[in-house]
C-alpha positions in Angstrom: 106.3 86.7 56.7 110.5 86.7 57.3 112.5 85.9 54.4 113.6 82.7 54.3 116.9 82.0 55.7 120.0 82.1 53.6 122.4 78.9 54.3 126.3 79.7 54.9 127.5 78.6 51.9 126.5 76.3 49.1 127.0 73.0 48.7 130.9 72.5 48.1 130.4 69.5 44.9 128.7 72.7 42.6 130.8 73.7 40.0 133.1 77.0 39.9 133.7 77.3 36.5 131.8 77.5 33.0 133.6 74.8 32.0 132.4 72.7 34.4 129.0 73.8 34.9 128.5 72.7 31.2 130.1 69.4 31.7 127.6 68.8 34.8 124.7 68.7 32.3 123.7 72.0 33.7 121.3 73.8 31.5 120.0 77.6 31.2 116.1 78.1 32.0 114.6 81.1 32.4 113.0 82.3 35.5 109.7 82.1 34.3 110.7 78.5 32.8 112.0 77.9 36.4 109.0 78.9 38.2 106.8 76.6 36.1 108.6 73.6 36.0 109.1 73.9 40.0 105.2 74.1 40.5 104.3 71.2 38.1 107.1 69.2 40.1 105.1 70.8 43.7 101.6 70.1 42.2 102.5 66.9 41.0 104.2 65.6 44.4 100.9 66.7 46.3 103.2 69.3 47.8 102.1 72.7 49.3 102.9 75.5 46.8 102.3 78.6 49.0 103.2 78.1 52.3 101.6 80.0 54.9 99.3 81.1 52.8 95.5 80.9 54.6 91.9 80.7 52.7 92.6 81.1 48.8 92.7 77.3 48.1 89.8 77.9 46.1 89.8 80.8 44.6 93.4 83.1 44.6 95.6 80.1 44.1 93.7 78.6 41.2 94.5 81.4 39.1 97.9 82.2 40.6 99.0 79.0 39.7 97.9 78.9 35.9 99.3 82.5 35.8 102.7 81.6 36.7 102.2 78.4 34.4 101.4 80.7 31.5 104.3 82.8 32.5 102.5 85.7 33.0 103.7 89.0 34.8 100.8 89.6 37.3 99.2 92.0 39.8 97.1 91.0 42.6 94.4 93.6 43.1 92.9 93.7 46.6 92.2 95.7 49.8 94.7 96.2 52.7 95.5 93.1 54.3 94.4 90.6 52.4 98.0 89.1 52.3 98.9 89.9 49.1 102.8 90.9 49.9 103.1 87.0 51.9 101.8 86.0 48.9 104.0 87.1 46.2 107.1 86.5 49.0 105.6 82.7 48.8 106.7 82.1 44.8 110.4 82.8 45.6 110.0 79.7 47.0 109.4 78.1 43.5 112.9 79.5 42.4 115.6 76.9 42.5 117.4 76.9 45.4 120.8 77.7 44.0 121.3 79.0 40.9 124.9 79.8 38.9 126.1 83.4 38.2 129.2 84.7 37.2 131.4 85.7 39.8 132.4 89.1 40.4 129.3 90.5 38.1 127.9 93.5 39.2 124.2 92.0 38.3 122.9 88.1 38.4 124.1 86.9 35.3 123.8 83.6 34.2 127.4 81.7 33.2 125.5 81.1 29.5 124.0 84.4 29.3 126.2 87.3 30.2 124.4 90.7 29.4 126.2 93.5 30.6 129.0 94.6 28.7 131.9 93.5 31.1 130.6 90.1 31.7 130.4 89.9 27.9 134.1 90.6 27.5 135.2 88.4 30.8 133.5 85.6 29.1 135.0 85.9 25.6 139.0 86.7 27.3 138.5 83.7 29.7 136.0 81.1 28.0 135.4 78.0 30.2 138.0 79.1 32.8 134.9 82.3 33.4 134.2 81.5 37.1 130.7 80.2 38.4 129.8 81.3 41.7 125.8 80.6 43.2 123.2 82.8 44.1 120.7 81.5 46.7 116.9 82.3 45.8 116.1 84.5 48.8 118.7 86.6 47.4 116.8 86.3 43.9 114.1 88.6 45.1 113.7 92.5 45.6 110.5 94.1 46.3 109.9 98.0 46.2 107.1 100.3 47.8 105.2 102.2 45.3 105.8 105.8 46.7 105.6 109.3 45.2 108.7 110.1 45.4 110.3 107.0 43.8 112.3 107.8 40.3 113.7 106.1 37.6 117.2 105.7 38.8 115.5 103.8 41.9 113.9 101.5 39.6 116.0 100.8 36.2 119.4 103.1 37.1 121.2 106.4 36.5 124.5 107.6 35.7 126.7 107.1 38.7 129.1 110.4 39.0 131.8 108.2 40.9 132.3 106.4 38.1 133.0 109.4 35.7 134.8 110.5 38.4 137.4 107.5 38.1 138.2 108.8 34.2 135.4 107.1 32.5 133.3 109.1 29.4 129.8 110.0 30.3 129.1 107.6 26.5 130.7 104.0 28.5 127.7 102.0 29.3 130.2 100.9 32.6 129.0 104.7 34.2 125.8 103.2 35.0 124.8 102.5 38.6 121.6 99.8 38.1 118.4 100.0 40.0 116.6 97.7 41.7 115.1 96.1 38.2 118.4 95.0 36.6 119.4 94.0 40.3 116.9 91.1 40.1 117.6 89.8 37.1 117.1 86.1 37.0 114.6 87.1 40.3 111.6 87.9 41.1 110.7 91.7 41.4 107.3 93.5 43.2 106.0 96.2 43.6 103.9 96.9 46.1 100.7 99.9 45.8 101.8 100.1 41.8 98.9 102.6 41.5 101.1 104.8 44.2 103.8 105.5 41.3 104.0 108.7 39.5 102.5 107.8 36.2 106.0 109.2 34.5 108.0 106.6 36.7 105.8 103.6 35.4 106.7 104.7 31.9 110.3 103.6 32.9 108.6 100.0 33.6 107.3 99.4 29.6 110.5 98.1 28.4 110.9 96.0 31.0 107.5 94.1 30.8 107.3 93.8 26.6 110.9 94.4 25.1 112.6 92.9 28.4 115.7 95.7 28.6 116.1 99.0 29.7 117.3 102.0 28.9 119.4 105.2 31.0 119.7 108.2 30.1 119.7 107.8 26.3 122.0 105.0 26.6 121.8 102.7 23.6 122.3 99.8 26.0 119.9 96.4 25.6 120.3 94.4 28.7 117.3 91.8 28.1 116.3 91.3 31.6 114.8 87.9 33.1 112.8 89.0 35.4 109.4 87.9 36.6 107.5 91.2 37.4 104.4 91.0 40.4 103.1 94.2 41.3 100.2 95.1 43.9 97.3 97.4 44.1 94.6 98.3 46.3 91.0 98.5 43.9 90.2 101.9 44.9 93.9 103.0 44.1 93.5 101.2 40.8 90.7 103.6 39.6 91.0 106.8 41.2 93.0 108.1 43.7 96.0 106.5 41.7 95.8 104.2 38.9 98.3 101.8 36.6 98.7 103.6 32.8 97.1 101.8 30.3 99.8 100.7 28.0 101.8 99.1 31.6 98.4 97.5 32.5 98.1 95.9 29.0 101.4 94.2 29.5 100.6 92.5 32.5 99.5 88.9 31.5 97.3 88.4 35.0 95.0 90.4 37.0 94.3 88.3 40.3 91.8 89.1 42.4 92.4 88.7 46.7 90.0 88.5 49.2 89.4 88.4 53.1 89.2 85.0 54.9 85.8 83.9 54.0 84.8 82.0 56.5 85.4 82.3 60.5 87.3 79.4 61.0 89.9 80.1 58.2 89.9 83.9 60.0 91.0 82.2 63.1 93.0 80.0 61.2 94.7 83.1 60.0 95.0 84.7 63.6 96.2 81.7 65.5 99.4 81.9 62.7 100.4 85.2 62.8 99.7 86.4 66.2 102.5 86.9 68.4 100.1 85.4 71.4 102.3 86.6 75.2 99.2 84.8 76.9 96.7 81.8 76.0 93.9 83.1 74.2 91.4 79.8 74.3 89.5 79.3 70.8 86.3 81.3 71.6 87.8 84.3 72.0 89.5 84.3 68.5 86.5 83.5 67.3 84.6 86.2 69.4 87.4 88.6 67.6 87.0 86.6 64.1 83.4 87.6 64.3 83.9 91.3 65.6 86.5 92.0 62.6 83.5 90.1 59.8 81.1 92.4 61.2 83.5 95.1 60.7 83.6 94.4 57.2 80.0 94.7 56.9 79.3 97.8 58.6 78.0 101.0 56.8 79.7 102.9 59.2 82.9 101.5 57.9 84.4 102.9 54.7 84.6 99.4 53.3 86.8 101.1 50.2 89.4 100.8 52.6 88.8 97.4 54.2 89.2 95.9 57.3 92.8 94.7 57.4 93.3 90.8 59.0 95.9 92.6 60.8 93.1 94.5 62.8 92.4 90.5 64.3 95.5 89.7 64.8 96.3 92.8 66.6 92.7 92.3 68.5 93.7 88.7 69.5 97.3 90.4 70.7 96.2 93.0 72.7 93.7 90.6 74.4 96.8 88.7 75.3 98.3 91.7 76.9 95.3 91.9 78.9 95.4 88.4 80.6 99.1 89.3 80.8 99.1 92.4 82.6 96.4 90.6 85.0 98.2 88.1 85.7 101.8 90.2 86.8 99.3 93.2 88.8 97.2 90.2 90.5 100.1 87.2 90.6 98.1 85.1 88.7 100.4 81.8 87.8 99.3 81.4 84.1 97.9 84.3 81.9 94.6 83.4 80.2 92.5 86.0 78.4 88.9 85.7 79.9 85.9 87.9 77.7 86.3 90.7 80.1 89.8 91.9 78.1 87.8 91.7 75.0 87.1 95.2 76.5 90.6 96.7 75.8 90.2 95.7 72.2 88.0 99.0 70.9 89.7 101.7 72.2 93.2 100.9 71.3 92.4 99.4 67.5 89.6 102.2 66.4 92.3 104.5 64.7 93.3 101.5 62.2 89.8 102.3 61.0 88.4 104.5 58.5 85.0 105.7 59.2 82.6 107.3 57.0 81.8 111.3 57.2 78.8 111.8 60.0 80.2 108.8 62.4 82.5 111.1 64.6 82.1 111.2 67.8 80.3 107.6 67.7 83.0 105.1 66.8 83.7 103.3 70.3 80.1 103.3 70.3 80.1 101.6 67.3 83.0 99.2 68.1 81.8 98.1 71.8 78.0 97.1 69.6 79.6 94.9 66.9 81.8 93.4 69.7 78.8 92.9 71.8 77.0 90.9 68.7 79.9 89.1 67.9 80.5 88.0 71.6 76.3 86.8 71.2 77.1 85.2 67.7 80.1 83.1 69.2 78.3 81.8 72.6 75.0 81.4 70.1 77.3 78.5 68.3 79.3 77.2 71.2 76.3 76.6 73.8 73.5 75.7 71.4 72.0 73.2 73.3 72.7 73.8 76.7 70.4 75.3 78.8 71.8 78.0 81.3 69.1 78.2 83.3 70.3 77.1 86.1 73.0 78.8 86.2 71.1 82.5 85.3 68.8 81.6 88.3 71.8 80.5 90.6 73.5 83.9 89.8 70.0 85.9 89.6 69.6 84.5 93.5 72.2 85.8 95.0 75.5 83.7 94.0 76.8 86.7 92.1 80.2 86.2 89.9 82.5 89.2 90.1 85.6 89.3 87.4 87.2 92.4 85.7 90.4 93.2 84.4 92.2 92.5 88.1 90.2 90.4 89.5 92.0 87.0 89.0 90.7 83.9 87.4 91.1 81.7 90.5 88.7 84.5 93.0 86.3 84.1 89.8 86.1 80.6 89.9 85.5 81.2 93.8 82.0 82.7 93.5 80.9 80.6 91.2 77.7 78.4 91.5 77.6 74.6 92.1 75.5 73.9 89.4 76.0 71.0 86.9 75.7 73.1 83.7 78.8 74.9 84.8 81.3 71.7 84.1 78.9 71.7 80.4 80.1 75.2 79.7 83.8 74.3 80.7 83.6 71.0 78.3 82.1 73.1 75.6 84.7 75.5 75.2 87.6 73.3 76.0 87.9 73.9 79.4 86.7 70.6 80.5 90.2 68.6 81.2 91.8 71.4 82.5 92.9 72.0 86.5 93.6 75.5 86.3 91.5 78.5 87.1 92.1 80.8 84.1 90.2 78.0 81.2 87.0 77.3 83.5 86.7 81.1 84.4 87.1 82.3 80.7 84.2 79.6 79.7 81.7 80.8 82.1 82.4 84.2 81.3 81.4 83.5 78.3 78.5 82.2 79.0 77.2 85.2 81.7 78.3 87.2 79.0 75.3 85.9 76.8 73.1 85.9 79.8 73.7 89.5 80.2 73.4 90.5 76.4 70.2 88.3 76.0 68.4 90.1 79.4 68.7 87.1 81.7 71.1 88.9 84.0 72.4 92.2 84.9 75.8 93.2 84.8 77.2 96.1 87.1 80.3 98.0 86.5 82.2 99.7 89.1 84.7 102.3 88.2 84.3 104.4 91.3 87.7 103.9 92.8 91.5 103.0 92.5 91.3 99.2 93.8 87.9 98.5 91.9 89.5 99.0 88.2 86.4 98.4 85.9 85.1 95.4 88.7 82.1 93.9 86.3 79.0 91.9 88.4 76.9 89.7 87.5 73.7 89.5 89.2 70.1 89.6 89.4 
């Protein structure tokens, strides 16, 4: 998900001063506070809360929302593209959408509230004359990849020799250069893969979860942070190959469990709104690919520690896009419509985001084209229950053979079709019936030779024996 845009400037009737801020009515809540009184005002209005956010109605959101309600710091724990990082980005959205800091502070401190030293002194020399300036909420979040190499001075700060340098003693609290944790105060901070952090670098998080400050370097310096901490974590990660220390786990109020789609529909649902479509895909073939990425997620072949990302459908459905795309510019097609022939480019090009287990190499295209196969059975199974393509399996069987392949255009497919009534059935079936085009009618009936061919009620030749035939598929007797 993009961040949300930032507006020019805020509205010009908010106060710039203390002074005024105070005689506004204006009062000091905490983020946490802020958070929760934003969602009762959301779940109250009927509003959505998250959104964007596809298929945890039911189960995720429930316990996110009474999480943030108990103002608890939380990690979501599930595998790899289960839109956990859209998620968390969805709370900023809770945050007011201007809040008051003092202007000129090197962190986000609040005009009631100043923690750092400076700010403190500023505010007693200049009292209500201390000037306001606002802070937009998409600048109220910061989010961090977990990575080995990440230190402390990333995260809470370090000495910052320019600073010395400019005649300071190493003992002024004013040397330190702040990390991205007192950056967010008053924000929202993640961290993404927490289990990915050298166990010595979570140490540094402790104070900042229980005590709310932080220390650098020995410092004797107490900035109580507001922050509202999120961090996630793959399952595996959690356990073995990485895992979150005990004592930083313990201060975490929430552990939220994520999930795959669980249905097709919502994993369509999910496809048709983040895939960057260059061609019409029609419905069945998202489903085709919903299927095909469900079976992935149930095949032993398939190390399911690591999951089956929702970003392997929604790079399926893409590069079946490109397909009807490139058809459409080699052949001069006049609108680009995928047809079930490009499903064909989808194994090839997306095996490597898999992880197979040991003993399957050599065999994984193998694999791919056989779940694609069933899910392209599954998907015609449910469209065309109930209509009998007989007649058009004994049309074809007889001679009328249909040729398509990846440059054959939809219109010369719609040419050698039959003129049997159950053809038009197909087309109304899967949404092709109101349409004057080639590319919807010939993606239908592909569909349905498709499952003629997989259930043995037709053969289907392939020729790849020269330049201009390209992968030219048949359907005959």
């Amino acid at each position: 998900m993009s961040s949300p845009q930032l507006p020019a400037h805020p509205p010009a009737n908010l106060p710039t001063t203390v002074g005024a801020l105070r005689a506004s009515g204006h009062e000091y809540r905490s983020v946490k506070e802020e958070v929760r009184a934003n969602l009762l005002d959301r779940m109250r209005g009927g509003e959505n809360r998250f959104p964007g956010v596809v298929g945890f109605d039911e189960t995720v959101l429930p316990d996110l929302e009474r999480a943030l309600l108990a103002g608890h710091d939380l990690v979501l724990l599930g595998e790899r593209g289960q839109g956990k990082t859209r998620l968390i980005r969805t709370i900023v959205g809770l945050l007011d959408e201007w809040t008051p800091v003092i202007d000129g502070a090197e962190l986000n401190e609040h005009p009631y509230e100043p923690i750092t030293p400076a700010s403190r002194r500023r505010a007693a020399e200049l009292g209500d004359a201390l000037p306001v300036a606002w802070v937009h909420r998409s600048e109220r979040y910061a989010e961090k990849l977990a990575t080995p190499d990440t230190s402390v001075g990333d995260l809470i700060g370090d000495v910052d020799p320019i600073k010395v340098a400019e005649g300071r003693t190493l003992g002024d609290p004013e040397t330190i250069h702040f990390g991205l944790v007192p950056r967010t105060h008053r924000g929202i901070f993640a961290v993404n893969e927490l289990p990915d952090l050298a166990e010595r670098i979570q140490v540094s998080l402790l104070n900042v979860l229980e005590e709310r400050d932080v220390q650098v370097r020995g410092y004797v310096l107490r900035l109580p942070l507001d922050v509202l901490l999120i961090a996630s974590a793959n399952p595996e990660d959690y356990t073995n190959r990485g895992r979150i220390i005990t004592p930083l786990k313990d201060r975490f109020g929430a552990e939220i469990r994520t999930h795959y789609p669980l249905d097709v529909d919502l994993e369509v649902d999910l496809v048709r709104q983040e895939a960057q479509l260059v061609a019409e895909v029609p419905d069945h073939l998202l489903e085709v690919i919903a299927r095909f990425t469900r079976n992935l997620r149930g095949a032993s072949a398939i190390d399911q520690r690591s999951g089956v990302s929702a970003r392997f459908s929604v790079a399926a459905s893409e590069t079946v896009a490109a397909a009807a795309l490139r058809r459409a510019a080699v052949t001069g097609e006049d609108a680009a419509v995928a047809r079930p022939v490009d499903l064909e480019a989808v194994p090839p090009v997306l095996r490597g985001k898999l992880e197979f287990e040991s003993g399957e190499e050599g065999r994984e295209e193998e694999l791919l084209t056989h779940l694609l196969r069933r899910a392209i059975a599954e998907t015609a199974r449910k469209r065309l229950a109930g209509v009998d393509l007989g007649p058009l399996a004994d049309a074809v069987a007889e001679g009328r053979k249909v040729v398509t392949g990846e440059r054959v255009p939809a219109r010369d497919v719609v040419a050698t079709l039959p003129a049997v009534a159950v053809v038009r059935t197909v087309a109304e079936r899967l949404g092709a019936g109101d349409s004057e085009a080639p590319g919807p009618l010939a993606s239908a009936v592909e569909l349905a030779l498709e499952h003629l061919y997989l259930t043995r009620k037709l053969a289907k030749d392939r020729d790849d024996s020269g330049e201009d035939s390209d992968g030219q598929v048949t359907y005959g007797g």
